[in-house]
NUDRENTI-946616 format. One line per field, with one value per atom (N, C-alpha, C): atom name; x, y, z; residue in one letter. Coordinates in Angstrom, 3 decimals. Layout:
N
nunu	CA	...
px	X	...
py	Y	...
pz	Z	...
semi	A	...
! end
This chain:
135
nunu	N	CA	C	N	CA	C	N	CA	C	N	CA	C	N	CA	C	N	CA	C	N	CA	C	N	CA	C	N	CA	C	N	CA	C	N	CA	C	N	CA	C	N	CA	C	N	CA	C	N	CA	C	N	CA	C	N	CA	C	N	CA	C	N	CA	C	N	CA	C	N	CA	C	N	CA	C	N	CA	C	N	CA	C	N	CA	C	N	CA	C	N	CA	C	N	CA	C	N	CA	C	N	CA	C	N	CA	C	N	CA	C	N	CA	C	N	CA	C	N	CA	C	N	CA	C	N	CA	C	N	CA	C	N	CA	C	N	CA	C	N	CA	C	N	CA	C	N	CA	C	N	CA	C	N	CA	C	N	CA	C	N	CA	C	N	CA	C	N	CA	C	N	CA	C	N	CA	C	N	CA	C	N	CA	C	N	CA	C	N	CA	C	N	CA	C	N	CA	C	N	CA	C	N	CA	C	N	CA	C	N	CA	C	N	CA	C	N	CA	C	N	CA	C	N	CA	C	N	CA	C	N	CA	C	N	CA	C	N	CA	C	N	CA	C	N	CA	C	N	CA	C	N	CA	C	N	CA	C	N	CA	C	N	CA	C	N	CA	C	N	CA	C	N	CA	C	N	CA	C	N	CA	C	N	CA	C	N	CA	C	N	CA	C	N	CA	C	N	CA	C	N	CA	C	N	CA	C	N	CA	C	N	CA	C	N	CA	C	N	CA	C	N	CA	C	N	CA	C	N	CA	C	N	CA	C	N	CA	C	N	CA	C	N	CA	C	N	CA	C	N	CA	C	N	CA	C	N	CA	C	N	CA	C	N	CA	C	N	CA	C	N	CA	C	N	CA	C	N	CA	C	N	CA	C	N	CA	C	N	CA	C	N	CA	C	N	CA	C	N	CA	C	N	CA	C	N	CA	C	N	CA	C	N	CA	C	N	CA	C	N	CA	C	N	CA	C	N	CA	C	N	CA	C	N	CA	C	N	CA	C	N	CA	C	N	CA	C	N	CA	C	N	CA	C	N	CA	C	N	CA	C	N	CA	C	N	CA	C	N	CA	C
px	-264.226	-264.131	-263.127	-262.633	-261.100	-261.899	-261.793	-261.892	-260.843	-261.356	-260.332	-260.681	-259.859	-260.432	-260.095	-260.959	-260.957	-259.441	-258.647	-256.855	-256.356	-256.509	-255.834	-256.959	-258.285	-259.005	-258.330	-258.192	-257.720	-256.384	-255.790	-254.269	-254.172	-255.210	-255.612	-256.381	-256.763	-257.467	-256.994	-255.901	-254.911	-255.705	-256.440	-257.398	-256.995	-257.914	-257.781	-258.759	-258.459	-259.100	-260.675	-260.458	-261.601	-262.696	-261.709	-262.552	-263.097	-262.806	-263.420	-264.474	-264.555	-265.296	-266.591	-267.041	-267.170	-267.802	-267.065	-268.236	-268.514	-268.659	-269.234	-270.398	-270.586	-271.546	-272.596	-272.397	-273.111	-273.413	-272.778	-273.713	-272.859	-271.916	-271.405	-270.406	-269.966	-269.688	-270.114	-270.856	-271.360	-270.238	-270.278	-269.243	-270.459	-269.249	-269.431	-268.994	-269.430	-269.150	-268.597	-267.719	-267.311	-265.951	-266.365	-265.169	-264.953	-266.455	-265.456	-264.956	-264.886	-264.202	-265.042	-265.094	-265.966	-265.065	-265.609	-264.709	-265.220	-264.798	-265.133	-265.228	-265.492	-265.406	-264.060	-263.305	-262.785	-263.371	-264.471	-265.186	-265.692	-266.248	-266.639	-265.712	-264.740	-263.705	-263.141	-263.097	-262.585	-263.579	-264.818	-265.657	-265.642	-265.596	-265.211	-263.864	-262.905	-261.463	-261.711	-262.657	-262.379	-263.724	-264.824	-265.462	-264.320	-264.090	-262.901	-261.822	-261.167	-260.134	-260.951	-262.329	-263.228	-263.659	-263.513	-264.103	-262.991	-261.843	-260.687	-260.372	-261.183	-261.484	-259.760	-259.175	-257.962	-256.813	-256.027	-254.884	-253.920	-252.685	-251.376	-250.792	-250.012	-249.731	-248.623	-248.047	-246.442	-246.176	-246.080	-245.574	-244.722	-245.872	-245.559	-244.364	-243.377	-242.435	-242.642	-242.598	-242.927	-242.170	-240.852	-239.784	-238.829	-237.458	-236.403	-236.232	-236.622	-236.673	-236.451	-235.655	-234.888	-236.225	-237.670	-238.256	-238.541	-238.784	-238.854	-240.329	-240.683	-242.043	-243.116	-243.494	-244.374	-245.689	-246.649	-247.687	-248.420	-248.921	-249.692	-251.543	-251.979	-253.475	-254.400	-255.280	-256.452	-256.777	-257.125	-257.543	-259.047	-259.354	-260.831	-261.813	-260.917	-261.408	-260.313	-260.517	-259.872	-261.023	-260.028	-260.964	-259.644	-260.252	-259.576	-259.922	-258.997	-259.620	-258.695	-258.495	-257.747	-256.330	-255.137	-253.690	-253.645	-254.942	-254.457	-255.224	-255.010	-255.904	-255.154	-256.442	-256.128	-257.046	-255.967	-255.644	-256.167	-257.321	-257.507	-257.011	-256.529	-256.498	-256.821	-256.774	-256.837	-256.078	-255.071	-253.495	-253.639	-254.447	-254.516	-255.403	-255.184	-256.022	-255.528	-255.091	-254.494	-255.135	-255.767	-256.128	-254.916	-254.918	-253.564	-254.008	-253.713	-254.170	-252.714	-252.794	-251.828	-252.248	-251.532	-251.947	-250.954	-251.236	-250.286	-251.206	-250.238	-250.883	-252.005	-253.059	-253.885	-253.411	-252.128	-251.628	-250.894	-250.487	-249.858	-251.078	-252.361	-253.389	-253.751	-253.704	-254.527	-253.240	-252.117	-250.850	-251.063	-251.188	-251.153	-252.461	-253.574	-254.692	-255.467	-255.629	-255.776	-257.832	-258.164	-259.665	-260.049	-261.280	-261.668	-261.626	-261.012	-260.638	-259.388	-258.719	-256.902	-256.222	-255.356	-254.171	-253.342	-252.656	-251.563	-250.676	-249.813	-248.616	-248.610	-248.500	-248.553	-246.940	-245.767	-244.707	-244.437	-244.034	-243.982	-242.693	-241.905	-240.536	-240.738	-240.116	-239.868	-241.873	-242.150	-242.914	-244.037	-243.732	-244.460	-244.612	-246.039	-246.407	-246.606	-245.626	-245.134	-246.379	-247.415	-248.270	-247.609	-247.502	-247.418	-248.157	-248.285	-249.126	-248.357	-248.530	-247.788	-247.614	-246.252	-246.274	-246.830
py	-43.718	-43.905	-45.032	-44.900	-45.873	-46.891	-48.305	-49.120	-50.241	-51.056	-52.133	-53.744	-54.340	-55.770	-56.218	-57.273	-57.934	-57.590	-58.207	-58.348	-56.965	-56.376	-54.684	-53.880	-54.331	-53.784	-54.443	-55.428	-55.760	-56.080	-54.811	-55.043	-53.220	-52.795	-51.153	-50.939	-51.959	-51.887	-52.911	-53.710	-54.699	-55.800	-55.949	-57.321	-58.505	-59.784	-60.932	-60.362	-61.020	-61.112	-61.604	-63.074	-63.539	-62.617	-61.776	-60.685	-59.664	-59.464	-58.310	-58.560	-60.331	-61.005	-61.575	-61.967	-61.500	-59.904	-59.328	-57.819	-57.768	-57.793	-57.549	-58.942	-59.913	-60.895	-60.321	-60.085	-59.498	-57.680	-57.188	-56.081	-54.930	-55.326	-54.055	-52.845	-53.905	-52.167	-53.078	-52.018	-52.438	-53.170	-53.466	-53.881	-54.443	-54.659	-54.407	-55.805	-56.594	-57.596	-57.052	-56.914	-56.741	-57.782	-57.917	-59.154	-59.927	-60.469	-61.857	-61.974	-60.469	-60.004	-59.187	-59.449	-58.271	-57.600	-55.890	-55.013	-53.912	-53.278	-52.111	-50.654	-49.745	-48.287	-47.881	-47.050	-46.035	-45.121	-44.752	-44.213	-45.044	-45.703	-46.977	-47.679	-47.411	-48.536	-47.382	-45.989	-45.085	-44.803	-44.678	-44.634	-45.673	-47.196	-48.173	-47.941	-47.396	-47.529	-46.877	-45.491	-44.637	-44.967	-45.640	-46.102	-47.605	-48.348	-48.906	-48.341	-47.412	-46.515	-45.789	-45.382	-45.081	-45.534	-47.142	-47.826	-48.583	-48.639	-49.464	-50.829	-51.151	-52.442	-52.939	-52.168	-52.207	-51.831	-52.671	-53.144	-52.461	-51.922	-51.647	-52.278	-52.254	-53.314	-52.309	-52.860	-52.920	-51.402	-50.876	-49.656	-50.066	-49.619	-50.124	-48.958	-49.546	-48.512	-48.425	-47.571	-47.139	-47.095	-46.209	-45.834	-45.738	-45.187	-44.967	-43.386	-42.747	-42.068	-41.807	-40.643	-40.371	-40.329	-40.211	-40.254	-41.277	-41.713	-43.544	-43.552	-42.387	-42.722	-42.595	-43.780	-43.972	-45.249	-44.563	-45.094	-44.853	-46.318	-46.610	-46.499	-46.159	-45.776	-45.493	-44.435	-44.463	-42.649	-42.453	-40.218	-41.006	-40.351	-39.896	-38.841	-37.839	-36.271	-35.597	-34.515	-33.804	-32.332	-31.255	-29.896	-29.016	-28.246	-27.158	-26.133	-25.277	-23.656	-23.413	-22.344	-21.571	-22.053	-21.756	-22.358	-23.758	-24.045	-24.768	-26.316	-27.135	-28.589	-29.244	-29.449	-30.688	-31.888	-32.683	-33.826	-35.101	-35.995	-36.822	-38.108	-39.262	-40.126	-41.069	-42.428	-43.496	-44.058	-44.534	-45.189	-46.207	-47.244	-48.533	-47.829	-47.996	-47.213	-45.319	-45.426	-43.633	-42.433	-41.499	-40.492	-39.314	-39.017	-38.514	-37.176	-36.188	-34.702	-33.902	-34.402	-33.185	-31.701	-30.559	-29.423	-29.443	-29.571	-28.765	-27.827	-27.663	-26.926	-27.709	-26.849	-27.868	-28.495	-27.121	-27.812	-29.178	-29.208	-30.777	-31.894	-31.876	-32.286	-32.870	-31.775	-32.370	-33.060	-32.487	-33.444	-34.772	-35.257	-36.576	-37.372	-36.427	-37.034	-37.470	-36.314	-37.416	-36.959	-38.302	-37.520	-38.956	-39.053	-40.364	-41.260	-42.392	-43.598	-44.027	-43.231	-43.003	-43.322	-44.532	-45.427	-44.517	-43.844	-42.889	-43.776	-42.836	-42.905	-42.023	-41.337	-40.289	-40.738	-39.602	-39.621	-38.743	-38.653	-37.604	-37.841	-36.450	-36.193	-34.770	-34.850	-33.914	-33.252	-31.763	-30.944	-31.542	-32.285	-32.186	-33.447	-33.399	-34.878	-34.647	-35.978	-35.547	-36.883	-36.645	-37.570	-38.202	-39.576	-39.960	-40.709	-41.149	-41.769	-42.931	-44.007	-45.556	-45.734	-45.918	-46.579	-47.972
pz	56.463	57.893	58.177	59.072	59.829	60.195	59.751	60.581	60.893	61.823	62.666	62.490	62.086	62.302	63.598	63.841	65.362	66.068	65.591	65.808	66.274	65.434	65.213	66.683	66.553	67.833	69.199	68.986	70.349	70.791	69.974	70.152	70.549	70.156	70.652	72.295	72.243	73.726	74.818	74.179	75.255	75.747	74.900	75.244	74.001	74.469	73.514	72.096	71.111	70.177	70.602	71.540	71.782	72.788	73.200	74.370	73.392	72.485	71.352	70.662	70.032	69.528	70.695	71.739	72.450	72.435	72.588	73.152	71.846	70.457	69.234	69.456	69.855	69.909	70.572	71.654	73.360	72.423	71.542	70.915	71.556	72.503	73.374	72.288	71.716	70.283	69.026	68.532	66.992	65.975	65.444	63.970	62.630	61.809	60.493	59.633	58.884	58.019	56.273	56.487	54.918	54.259	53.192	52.583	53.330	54.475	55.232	56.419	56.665	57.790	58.392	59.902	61.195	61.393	61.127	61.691	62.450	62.843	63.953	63.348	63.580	63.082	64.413	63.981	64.722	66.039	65.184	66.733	67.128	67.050	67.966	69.081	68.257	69.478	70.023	70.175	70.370	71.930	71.445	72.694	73.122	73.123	73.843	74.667	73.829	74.891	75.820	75.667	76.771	78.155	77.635	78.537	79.265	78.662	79.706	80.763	80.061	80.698	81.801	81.781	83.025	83.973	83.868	84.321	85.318	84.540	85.061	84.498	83.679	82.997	82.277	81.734	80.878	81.912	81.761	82.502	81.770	82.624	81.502	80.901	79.544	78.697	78.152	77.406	77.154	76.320	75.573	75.345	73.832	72.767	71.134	70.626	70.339	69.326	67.889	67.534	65.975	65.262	66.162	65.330	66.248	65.869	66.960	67.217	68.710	68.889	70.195	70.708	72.435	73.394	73.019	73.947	74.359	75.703	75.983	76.865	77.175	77.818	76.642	76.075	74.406	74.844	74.439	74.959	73.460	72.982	72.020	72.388	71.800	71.751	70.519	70.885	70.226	70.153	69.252	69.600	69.572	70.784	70.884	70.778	70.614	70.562	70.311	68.906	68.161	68.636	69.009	69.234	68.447	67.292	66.574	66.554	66.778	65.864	65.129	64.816	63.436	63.501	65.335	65.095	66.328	66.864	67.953	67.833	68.252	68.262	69.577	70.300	71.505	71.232	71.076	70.799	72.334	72.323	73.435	73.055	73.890	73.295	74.659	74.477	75.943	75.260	76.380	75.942	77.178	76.481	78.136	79.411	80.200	81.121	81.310	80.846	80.761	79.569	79.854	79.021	79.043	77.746	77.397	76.820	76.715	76.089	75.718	74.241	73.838	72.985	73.233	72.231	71.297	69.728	68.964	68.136	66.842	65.778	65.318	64.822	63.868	62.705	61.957	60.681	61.147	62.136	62.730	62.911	63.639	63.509	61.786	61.283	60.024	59.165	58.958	58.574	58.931	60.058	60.697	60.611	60.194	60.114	61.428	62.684	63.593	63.621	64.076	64.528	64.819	65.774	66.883	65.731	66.659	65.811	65.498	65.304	64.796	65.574	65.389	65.667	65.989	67.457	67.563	68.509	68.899	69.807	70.691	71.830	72.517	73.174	72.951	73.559	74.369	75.683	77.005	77.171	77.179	77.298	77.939	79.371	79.776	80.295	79.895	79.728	78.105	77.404	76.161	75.964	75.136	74.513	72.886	72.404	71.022	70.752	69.398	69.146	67.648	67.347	66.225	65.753	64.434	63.691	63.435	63.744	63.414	62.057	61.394	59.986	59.664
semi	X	X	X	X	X	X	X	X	X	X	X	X	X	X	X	X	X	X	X	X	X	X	X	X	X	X	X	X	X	X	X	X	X	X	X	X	X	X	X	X	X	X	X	X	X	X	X	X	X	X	X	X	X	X	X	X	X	X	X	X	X	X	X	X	X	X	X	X	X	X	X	X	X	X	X	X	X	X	X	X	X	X	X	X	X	X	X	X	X	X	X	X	X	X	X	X	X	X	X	X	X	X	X	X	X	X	X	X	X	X	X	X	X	X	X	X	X	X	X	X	X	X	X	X	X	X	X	X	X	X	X	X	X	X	X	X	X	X	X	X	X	X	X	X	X	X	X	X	X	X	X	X	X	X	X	X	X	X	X	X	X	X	X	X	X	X	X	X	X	X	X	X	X	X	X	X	X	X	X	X	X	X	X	X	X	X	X	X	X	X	X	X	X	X	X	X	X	X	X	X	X	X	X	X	X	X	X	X	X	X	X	X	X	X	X	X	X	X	X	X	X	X	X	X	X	X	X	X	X	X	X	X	X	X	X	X	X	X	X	X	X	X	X	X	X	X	X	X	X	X	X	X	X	X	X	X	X	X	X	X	X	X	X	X	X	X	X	X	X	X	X	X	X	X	X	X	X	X	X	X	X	X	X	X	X	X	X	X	X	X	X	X	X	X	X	X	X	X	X	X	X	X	X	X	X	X	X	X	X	X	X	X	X	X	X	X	X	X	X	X	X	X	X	X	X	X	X	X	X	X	X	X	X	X	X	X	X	X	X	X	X	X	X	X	X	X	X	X	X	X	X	X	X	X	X	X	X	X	X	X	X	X	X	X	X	X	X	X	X	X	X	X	X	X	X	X	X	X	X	X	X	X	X	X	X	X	X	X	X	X	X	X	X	X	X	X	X	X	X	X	X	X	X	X	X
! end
């Protein structure tokens, strides 16, 4: 299972470190003590982003590049929901206060590895949202 340390969570949900640490004190998303370090599960902070993004709680924040690429509307996030069948997968994610839904192939889905929890990119060019996986 994907997980997040404090830093990496709250650089996914556009908050302080101390605002993450914080809602893991107060119990509001579970975490985990291993080697030293509190960390988060993937789905966990996955259903956290998107109960924020519902709520209005998360503010817009800057727009992470991965790589160099012609699309410029790139919004860093979180997949919250992966739905497959045999050639198709829609793809959910919360990107700051924005829920994002792309369709591709599933073989693109499972290539990229995406499923709640997963560090993406959602890029909108034109008609289509191209999803990437951050190096």
């Amino acid at each position: 299972m994907i997980t997040y340390r404090i830093a990496e969570a709250a650089e996914i949900l556009a908050v302080s470190d101390d605002t993450v640490r914080r809602w893991v004190d107060s119990g509001r998303i579970p975490s985990q003590r291993t080697e030293g370090r509190t960390t988060v599960t993937g789905p966990d902070l996955a259903t956290l982003a998107e109960h924020l993004a519902e709520s209005g709680e998360v503010a817009e924040r800057d727009r992470t590049r991965a790589s160099t690429v012609s699309a410029r509307n790139r919004m860093s996030g979180i997949v919250t929901r992966v739905k497959r069948d045999t050639v198709m997968a829609q793809v959910e994610m919360i990107c700051g206060p924005y829920r994002v839904v792309s369709l591709m192939s599933s073989d693109a889905a499972d290539e990229l590895g995406l499923e709640p929890g997963v560090r993406a990119i959602a890029s909108v060019k034109s008609t289509n949202v191209i999803v990437e996986v951050p190096s």
